[in-house]
C-alpha positions in Angstrom: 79.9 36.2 128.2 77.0 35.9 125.9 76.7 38.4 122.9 73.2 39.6 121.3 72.7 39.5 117.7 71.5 42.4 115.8 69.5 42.3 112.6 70.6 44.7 109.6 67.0 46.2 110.4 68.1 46.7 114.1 71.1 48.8 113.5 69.1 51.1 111.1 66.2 52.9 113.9 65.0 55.4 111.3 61.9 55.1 110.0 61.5 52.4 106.7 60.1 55.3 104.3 62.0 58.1 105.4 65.1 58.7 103.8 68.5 60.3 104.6 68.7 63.6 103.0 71.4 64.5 101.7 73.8 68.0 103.4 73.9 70.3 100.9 73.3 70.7 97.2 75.8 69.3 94.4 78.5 72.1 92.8 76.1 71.9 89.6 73.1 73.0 91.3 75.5 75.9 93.0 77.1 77.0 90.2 73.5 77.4 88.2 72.0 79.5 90.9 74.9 81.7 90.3 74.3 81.7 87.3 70.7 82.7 87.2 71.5 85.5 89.6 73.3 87.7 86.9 70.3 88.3 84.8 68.3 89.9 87.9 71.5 91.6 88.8 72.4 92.7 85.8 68.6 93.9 85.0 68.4 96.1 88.6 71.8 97.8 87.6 70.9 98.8 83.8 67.2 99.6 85.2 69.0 101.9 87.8 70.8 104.1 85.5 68.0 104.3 83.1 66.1 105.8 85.6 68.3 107.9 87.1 69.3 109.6 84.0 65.9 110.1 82.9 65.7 112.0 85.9 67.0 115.7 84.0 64.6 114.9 81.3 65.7 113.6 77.8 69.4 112.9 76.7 69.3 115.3 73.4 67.9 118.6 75.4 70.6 117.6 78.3 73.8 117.2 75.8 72.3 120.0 73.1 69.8 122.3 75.0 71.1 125.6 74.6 73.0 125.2 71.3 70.4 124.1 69.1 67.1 126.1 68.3 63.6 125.1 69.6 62.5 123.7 66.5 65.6 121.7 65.6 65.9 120.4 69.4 62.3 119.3 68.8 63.0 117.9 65.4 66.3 115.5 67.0 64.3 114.7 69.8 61.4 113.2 67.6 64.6 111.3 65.2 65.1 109.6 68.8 62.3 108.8 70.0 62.4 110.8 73.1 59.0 112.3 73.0 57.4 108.7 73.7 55.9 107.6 76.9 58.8 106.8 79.3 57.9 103.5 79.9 57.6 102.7 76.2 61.3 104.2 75.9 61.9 101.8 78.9 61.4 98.3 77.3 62.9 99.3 73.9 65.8 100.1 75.8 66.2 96.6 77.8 65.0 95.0 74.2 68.2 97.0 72.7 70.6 96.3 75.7 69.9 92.3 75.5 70.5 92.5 72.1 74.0 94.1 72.5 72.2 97.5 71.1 73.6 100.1 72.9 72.8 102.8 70.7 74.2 106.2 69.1 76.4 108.6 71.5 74.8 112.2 71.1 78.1 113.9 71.1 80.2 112.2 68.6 77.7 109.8 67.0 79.0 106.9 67.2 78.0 103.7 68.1 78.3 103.0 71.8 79.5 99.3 71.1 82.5 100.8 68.9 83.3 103.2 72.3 83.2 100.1 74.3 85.1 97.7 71.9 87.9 101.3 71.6 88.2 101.9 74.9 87.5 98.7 77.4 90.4 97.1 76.3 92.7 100.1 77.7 90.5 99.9 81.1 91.2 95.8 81.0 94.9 96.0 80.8 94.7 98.3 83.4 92.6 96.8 85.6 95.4 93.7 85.4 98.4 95.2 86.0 96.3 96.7 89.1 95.4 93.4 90.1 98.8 92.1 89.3 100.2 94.8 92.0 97.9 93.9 94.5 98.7 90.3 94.7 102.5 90.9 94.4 102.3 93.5 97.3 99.3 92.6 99.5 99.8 88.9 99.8 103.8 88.5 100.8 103.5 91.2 103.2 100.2 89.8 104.5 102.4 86.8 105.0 105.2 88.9 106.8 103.4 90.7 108.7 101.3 87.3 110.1 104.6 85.7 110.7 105.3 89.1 113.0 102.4 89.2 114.2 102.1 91.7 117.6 105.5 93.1 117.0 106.9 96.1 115.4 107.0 95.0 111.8 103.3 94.0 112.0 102.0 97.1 113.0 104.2 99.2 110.5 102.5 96.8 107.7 99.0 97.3 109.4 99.3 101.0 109.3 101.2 100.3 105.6 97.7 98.6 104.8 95.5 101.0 105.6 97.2 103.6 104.7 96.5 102.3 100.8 92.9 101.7 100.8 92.5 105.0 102.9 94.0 107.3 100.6 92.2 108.3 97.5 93.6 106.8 94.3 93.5 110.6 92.6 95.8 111.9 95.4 98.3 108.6 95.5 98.2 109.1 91.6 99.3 112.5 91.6 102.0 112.1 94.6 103.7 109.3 91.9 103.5 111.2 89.2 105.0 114.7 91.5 107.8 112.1 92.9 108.5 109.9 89.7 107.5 112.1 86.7 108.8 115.4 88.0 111.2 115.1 91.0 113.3 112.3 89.3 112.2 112.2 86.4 112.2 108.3 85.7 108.7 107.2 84.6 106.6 109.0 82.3 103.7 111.4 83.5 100.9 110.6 81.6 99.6 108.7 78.4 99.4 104.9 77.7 102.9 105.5 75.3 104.7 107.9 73.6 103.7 109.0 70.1 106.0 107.2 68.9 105.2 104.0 69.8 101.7 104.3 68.9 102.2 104.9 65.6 104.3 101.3 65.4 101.6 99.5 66.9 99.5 100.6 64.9 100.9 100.0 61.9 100.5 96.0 62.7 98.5 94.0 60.6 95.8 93.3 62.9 96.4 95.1 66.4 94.5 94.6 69.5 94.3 97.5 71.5 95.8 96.0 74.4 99.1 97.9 74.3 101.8 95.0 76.0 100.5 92.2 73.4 100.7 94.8 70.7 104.2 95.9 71.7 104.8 92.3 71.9 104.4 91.7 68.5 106.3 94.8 67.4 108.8 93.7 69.3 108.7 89.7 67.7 108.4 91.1 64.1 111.1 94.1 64.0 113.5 92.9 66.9 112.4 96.4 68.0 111.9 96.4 72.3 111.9 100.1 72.8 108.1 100.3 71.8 107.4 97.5 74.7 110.3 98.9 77.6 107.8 102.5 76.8 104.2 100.9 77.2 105.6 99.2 80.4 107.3 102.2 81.7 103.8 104.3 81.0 101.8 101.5 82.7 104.2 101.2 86.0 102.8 104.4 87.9 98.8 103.9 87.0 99.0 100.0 87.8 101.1 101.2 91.4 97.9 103.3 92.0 95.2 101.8 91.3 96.5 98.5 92.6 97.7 99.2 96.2 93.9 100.7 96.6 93.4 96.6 96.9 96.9 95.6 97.9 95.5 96.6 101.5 92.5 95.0 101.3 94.8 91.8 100.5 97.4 92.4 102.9 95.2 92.7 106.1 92.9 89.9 104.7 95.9 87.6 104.8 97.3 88.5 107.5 94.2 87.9 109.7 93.8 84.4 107.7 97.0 83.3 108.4 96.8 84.2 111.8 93.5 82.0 112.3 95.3 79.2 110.0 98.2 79.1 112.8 96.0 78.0 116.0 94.7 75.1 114.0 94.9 71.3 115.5 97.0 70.6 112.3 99.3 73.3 112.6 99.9 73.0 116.4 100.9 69.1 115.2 103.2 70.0 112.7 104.4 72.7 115.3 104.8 69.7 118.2 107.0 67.9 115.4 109.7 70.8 115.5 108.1 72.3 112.1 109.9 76.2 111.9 106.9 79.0 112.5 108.7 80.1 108.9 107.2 76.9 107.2 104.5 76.9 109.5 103.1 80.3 107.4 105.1 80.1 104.3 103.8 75.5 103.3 101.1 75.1 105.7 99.1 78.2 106.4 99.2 79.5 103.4 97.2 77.8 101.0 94.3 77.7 103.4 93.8 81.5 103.9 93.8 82.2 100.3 90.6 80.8 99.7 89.3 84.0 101.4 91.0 85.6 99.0 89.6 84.0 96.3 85.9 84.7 97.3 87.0 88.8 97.7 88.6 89.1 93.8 85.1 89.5 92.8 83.9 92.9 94.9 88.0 93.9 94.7 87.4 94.0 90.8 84.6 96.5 91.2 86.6 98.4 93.6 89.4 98.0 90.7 86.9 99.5 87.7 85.7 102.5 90.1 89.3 103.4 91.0 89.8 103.1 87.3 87.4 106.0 86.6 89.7 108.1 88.7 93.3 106.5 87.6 92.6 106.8 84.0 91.6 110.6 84.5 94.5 111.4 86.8 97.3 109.8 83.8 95.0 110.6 80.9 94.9 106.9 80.2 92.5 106.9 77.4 90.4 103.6 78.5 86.6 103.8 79.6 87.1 105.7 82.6 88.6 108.5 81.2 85.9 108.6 78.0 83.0 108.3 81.0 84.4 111.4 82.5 84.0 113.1 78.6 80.9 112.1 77.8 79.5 113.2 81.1 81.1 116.7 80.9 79.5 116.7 77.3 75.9 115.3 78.9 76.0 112.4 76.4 73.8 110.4 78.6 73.0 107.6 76.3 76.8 107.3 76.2 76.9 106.7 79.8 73.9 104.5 80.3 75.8 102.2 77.7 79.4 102.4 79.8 77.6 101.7 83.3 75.9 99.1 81.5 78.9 97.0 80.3 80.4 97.9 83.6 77.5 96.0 85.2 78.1 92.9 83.2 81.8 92.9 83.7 81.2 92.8 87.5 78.3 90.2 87.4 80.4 87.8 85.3 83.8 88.4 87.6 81.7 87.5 90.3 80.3 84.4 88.6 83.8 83.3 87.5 84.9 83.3 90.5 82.5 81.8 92.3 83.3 79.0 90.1 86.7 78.7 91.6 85.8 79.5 94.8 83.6 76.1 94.9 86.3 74.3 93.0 88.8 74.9 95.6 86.4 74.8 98.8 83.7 72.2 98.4 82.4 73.6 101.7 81.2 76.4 98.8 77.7 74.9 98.4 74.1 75.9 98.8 
């Protein structure tokens, strides 16, 4: 038997100048395409509401038109600058808005940053505990009801499912409050704490706003507990509302993942091995179909701040939902403009973040 030789320049038949290109960009170049996509995101949604609310005419005759005579309507209208051309109005107000400027709220007159800084740490804490109560609910019972799949307990958790992201979070937040507050009379109805309680935290040297970390330090300098057993007990029927909204979302999302996870060539091995269809979902299935998961967190957290709007006004949780709902009652328009706006960030940077992890954990994640 006689073998050929092959040259190093035989095995390679591609072309001597053309090189192999590389599949796919690098997680840098990812990451900072993400990253340049806020500023046009962010830019479209604060250009959006601008226009929009310029739509009724100018903020001061919408919040104080009717209340105010013609000439001192005219007179406050000239302080603001609102008889300029629109566009001129336009750019200062991007110029303002990039420079954290969110001006003066008509009805109260105070500066928008101090209403954000007040009232977006209430919204915050809320919109974790929601999120907290969406993972605890919607990912075990996704797990469940994968492992039952087809069977009874499956569909009762598939109808479970949608029956949380179907029913408005105003009418699940008043059946808790009718069942809880009233009929048993275990939780409180309304309110971030009792007056009480308030009044401790804010007698602390330098408090925070968010209620648990402020009842936390109570709690570390008196010995007292009572202040932090009330916060929790207020938080325990707004977080059940607003997070099985996305408890749903999560349990049918991991359900189906899991499901897809299980017909995989390495889960059918571990399954020819004698591997129990309880490990199968619980070690090996698992971690794959939460990267999903992962990618979702992002939109779910604007799903979380719009169901806040309506949770904070159904249990008078005083965070920016519940102040958006004022000021537009009042008109304050430039009030609003500045909420939407910071809104707008808060989603384009969720996204971002977690984009990051998303690549981090799946480096299929790539441009």
């Amino acid at each position: 038997m006689t073998t050929v030789a092959t040259s190093p320049a035989a095995k390679d038949s591609r072309p001597a100048g053309r090189k192999s290109k590389p599949s796919g960009g690098g997680i840098g170049r990812y990451l900072l395409i993400r990253f340049l996509l806020i500023f046009p995101t962010i830019f479209i949604l604060v250009s959006m509401v601008f226009w929009l609310m310029r739509t009724t005419g100018d903020p001061i005759t919408a919040a104080l038109g009717g209340r105010l005579g013609p000439e001192q309507l005219a007179e406050r209208i000239h302080a603001a600058g609102y008889d300029r051309p629109i566009l001129v109005q336009y750019f200062e107000y991007l110029g303002q808005i990039f420079t954290g400027n969110f001006g003066t709220t008509i009805s109260t007159n105070r500066p928008v940053s101090e209403v954000l800084m007040t009232y977006g740490v209430a919204t915050a804490e809320l919109a974790f505990y929601g999120l907290l109560v969406a993972f605890i609910v919607g990912i075990p019972l996704g797990m469940v009801a994968a492992y039952w799949r087809d069977k009874g307990q499956d569909a009762l958790l598939r109808v479970f499912a949608i029956l949380c992201y179907a029913t408005p979070v105003f009418f699940s937040g008043l059946l808790f409050k009718l069942v809880f507050a009233v009929w048993l009379d275990v939780l409180p109805v309304a309110g971030r704490a009792t007056t009480g309680s308030e009044l401790e935290m804010q007698l602390l040297p330098n408090p925070t706003g968010l209620y648990t970390i402020d009842a936390i330090q109570v709690a570390a300098q008196t010995g007292n507990t009572e202040v932090l057993a009330d916060v929790l007990q207020h938080a325990v029927l707004p977080s059940l509302a607003l997070g099985l909204l996305t408890a749903g979302v999560f349990l049918r999302l991991v359900r189906t993942n899991v499901i897809g996870t299980l017909g995989t060539d390495y889960v059918d091995a571990a399954r020819s091995r004698g591997v129990s269809e309880f490990r199968l979902v619980s070690k090996h299935a698992y971690r794959p179909a939460l990267i999903p998961i992962i990618t979702v967190i992002g939109l779910q957290i604007a799903l979380l701040l719009g169901g806040a709007v309506l949770t904070e006004t159904t249990f008078e949780w005083k965070g920016l939902g519940f102040v958006l709902i004022e000021f537009i009652k009042a008109r304050d328009y430039v009030a609003v403009q500045g909420i939407v706006a910071l809104l707008a960030v808060i989603v384009a940077l969720s996204n971002f973040i977690v984009d990051i992890i998303a690549a981090i954990i799946d480096p299929r994640v790539r441009y």
